[in-house]
N, C-alpha and C positions, 0 to 999 in steps of 0.2 A: 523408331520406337517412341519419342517423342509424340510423334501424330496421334498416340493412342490413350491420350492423356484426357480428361475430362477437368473441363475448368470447374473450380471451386468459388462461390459467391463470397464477395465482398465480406472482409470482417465488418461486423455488425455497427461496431464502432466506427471503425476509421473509413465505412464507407459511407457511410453519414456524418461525419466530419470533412470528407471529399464534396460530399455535396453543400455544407454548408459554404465551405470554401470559396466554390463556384458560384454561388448565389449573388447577384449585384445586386438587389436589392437595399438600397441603402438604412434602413430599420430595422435590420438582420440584428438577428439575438444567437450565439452558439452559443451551446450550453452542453457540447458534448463530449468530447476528451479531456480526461482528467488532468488540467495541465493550471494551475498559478497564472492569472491574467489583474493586471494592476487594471488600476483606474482611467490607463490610454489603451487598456486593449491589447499590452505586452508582456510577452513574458520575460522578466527583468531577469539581469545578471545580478547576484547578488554583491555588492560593495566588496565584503569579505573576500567571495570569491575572483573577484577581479583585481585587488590588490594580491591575493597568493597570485594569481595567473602571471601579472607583471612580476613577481618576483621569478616565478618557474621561467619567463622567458629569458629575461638576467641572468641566471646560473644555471641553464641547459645548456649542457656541450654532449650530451649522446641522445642518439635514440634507438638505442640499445633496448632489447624486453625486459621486461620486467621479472623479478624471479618469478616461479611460476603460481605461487601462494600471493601474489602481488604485491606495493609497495607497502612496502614494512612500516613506516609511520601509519600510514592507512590500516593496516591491520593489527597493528597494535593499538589501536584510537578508538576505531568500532567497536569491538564490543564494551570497551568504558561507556561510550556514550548512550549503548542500548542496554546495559545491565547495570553502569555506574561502576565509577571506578573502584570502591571498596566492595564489591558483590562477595560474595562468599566463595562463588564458584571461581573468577577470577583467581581471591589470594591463594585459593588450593590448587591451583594452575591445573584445572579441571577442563579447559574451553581450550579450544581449534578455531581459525576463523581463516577462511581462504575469502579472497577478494573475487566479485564475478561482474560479467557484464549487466547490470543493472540487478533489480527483485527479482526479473524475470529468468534471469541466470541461478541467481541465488535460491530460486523454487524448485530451479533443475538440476541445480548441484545436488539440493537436499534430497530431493524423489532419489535421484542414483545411487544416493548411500543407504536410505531407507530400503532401496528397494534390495541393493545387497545386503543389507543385514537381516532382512526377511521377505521372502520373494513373493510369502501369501501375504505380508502384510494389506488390511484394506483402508482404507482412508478414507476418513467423515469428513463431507463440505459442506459446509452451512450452506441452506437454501433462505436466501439467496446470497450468492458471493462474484467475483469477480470474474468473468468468463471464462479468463484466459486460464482459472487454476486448473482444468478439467485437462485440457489438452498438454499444459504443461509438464503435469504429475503424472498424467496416463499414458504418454509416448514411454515411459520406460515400462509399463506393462503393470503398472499399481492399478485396484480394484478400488470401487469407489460406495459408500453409502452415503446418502446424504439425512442430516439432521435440522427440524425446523430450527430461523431463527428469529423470524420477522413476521409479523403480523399485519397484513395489509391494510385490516379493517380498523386497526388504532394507529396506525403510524407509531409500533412502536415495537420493542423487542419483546420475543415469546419466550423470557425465560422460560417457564413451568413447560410445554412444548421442549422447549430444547433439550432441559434435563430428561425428558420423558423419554423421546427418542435416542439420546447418547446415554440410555442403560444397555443397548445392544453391543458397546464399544467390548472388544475382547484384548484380552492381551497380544500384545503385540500388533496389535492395529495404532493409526497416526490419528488425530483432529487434528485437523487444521481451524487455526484462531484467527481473527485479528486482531494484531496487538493492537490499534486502536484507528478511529476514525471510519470505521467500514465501508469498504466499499462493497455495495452502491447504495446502502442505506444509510449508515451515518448514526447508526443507534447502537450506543456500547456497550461492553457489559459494564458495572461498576464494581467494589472491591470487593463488596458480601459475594458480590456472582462469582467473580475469579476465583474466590477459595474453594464455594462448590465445585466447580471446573478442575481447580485441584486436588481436591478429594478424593472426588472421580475416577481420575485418573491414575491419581494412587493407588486403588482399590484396585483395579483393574489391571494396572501395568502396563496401559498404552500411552505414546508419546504425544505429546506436543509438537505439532507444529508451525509455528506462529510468524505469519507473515506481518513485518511491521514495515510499510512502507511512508507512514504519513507521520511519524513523532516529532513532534513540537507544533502539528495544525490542529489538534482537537484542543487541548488547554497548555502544555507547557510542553518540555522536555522530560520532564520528572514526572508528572503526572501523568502521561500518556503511553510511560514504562511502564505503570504499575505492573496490568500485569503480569507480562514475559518477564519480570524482575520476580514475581511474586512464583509463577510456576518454576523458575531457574533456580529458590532458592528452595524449594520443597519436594520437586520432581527429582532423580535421580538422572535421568538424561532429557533433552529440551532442545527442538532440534528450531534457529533461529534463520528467516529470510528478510534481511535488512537491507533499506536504500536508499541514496541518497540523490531519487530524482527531485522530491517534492520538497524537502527539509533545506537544502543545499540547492536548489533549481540548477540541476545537473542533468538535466531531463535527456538531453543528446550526447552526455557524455557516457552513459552508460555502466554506472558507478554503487557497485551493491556489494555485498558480500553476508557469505555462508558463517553461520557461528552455532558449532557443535559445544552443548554442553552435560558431561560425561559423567560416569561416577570415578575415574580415576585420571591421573595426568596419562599412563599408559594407553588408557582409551581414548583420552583426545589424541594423541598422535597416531592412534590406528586407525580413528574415524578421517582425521587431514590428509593418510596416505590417500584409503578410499577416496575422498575428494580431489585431490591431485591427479589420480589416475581418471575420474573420470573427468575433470578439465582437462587434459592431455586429449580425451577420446574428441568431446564436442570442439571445443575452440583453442585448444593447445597454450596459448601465452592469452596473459588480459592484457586490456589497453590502457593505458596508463593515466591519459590526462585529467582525468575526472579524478583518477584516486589520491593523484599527486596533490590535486585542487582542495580533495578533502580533507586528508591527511594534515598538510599546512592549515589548516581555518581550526584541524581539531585539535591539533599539538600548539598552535602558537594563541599565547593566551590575548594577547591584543585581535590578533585576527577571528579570535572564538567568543570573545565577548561584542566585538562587533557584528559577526555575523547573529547573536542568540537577540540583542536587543531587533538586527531586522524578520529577523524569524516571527516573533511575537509582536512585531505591526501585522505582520502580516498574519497570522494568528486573529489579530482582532479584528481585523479590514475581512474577515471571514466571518468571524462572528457580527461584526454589525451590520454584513449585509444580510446574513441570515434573522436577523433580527427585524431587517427595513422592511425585508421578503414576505414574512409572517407576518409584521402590519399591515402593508400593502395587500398582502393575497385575501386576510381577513375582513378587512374591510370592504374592498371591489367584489367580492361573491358573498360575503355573510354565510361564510362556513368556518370551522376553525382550522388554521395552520399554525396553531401556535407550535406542535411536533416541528416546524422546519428549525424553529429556535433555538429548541432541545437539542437536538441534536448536534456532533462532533465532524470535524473535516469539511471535506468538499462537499459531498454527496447527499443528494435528499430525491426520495419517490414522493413525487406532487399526489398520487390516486389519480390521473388522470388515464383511461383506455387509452388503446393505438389508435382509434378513430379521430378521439381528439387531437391527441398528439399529431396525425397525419393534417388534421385541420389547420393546427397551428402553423405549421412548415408552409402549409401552402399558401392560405390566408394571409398570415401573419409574417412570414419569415422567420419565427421561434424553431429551434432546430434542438431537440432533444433527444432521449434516446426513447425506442415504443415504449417501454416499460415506464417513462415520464421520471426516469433517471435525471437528476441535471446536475449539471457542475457550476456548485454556488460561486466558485472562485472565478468563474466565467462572463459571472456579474459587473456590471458599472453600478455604479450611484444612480447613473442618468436613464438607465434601464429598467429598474426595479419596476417602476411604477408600471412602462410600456409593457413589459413582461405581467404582470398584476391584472392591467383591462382586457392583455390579450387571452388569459387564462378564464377568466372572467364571463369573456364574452364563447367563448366553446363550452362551458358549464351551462347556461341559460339553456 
């Protein structure tokens, strides 16, 4: 039965992050899985999370599962830190939050309950958005429309476009947001756009669904809630995909979680059985160490101010390469990138075709995505400039 299987091509990503891997080239530049790389080229264990680690290995005596909503500090902790501890939804104990194995869990928990609380529901995906949403939301049989949101020819966000196309939203259809840092463009909405977005939606009766995978890389913690904070306290339900690969560099541990926000306490805990039942179906018990990791860094106030002060190095070690980038790129072609500056998070579309981009890889060793996707965080200091002439020199 097997035999009759037809091979499926390399994810688009991770098989051009194969290949960069493989490259020996010694001037190799990857810039392409979205993953936290310092100044040696690592991805670092966060201090925080290496002090709670040592402490979990100290006082673990089982390895017993976890309940199946997962570890109760961890899930009592998230949504404070994605809605804030005083939210309104919060004190009216209106919110549900099950713990999953990464955002990627956390998108798929939320499609299952979406998709049983309306079967026709269809789901808006900003073009352009994250690959993986399409496959993750529509394995459970959600319909999809998508809504402009980027505009290639300014490097920059199409509001007016976006609102134009999400007047077709109907009740009971989902948008899908990003709460901030976009991926793969890196261009946000800001707080005037949110309230439209909310409006909208009001008007309409369709949900929010708001993947926030990057909070505290585009400006802070607080500012980068705005606004999933801002839809949660004016939407009636808001359905949240939170995680702690990028915030936490918890990237292998696997560490997300689902946070329904409801019009009653009854409704969150009708919405958490649905999700219960359907983690029962896909992965049955989560895994723990990632959440235990989090849990401790967001409960212990020593361990949460330690980890927030290295969060926002690293925060700024983001911004001032995106900063070097936009100098450098500017200057070696004499065109404007000053857009890479503006922009929030990892990700930025350079305007370069697949022709180039295949150029660079091969010429160069620069290994991005066709789309000329890169991951800023992927940068050295000592790069910027090599990456700058090699851009540079495929432009001419």
């Amino acid at each position: 039965m097997l035999a009759t299987l037809s091979r499926l091509p390399k994810d688009s990503i991770l098989g051009l992050a194969a290949l960069a891997r493989a490259d020996e080239r010694s001037n190799k530049i990857d810039l392409t899985v979205g993953v936290y790389m310092d100044d040696n080229g690592l991805c670092p264990v966060m201090r925080a999370v290496q002090e709670a680690q040592q402490q979990l290995v100290q006082a673990e005596v089982s390895k017993a599962y976890l309940p199946p909503q997962g570890d109760p500090t961890f899930v009592a902790e998230m949504p404070k830190l994605v809605l804030g501890a005083g939210h309104r939804a919060l004190v009216e104990t209106r919110t549900a939050t099950i713990q999953t194995p990464g955002g990627c869990g956390a998108l798929r928990i939320a499609s299952e309950v979406l998709a049983v609380a309306n079967p026709s529901a269809k789901v808006w995906l900003p073009n352009p958005t994250w690959p993986v949403h399409e496959p993750l939301l529509g394995s459970v049989g959600l319909k999809f429309a998508r809504y402009d949101y980027y505009d290639y020819a300014t490097h920059s966000l199409n509001f007016e476009r976006m609102m134009q196309d999400l007047q077709g939203v109907k009740a009971g259809d989902a948008v899908l947001l990003h709460g901030c840092c976009h991926n793969p463009c890196g261009a946000d909405l800001n707080a005037e756009q949110w309230q439209i977005v909310a409006d909208l939606l009001l008007e309409r009766g369709a949900i929010p669904l708001i993947d926030i995978a990057y909070q505290g890389l585009g400006d802070d913690l607080e500012h980068d809630a705005l606004g999933v904070r801002m839809l949660a306290s004016q939407l009636p339900e808001v359905l949240i995909a939170a995680s702690c690969s990028k915030n936490l560099g918890l990237y292998r541990e696997r560490t997300g979680a689902t946070i329904f926000v409801t019009q009653s306490a009854e409704h969150a805990e009708t919405a958490l059985s649905q999700a219960l039942g359907a983690a029962r179906r896909l992965y049955s018990m989560p895994p723990a160490h990632g959440a235990i990791l989090a849990g401790k860094v967001l409960a212990d106030a020593h361990l949460n101010a330690m980890w927030q002060q290295e969060l926002q190095s690293m925060t700024q070690r983001i911004q001032g390469l995106r900063n070097q980038l936009s100098v450098a790129l500017t200057a070696a072609t004499d065109c404007d990138f000053s857009f890479v500056a503006q922009e929030k998070g990892m990700f930025s579309f350079l305007g370069l075709t697949p022709a180039q981009v295949l150029q660079l890889r091969e010429e160069q060793a620069v290994y991005m995505l066709d789309s000329s996707r890169i991951n800023v965080a992927g940068l050295k200091d000592a790069t910027v400039e090599p990456l700058a002439q090699a851009i540079a020199g495929v432009l001419r």
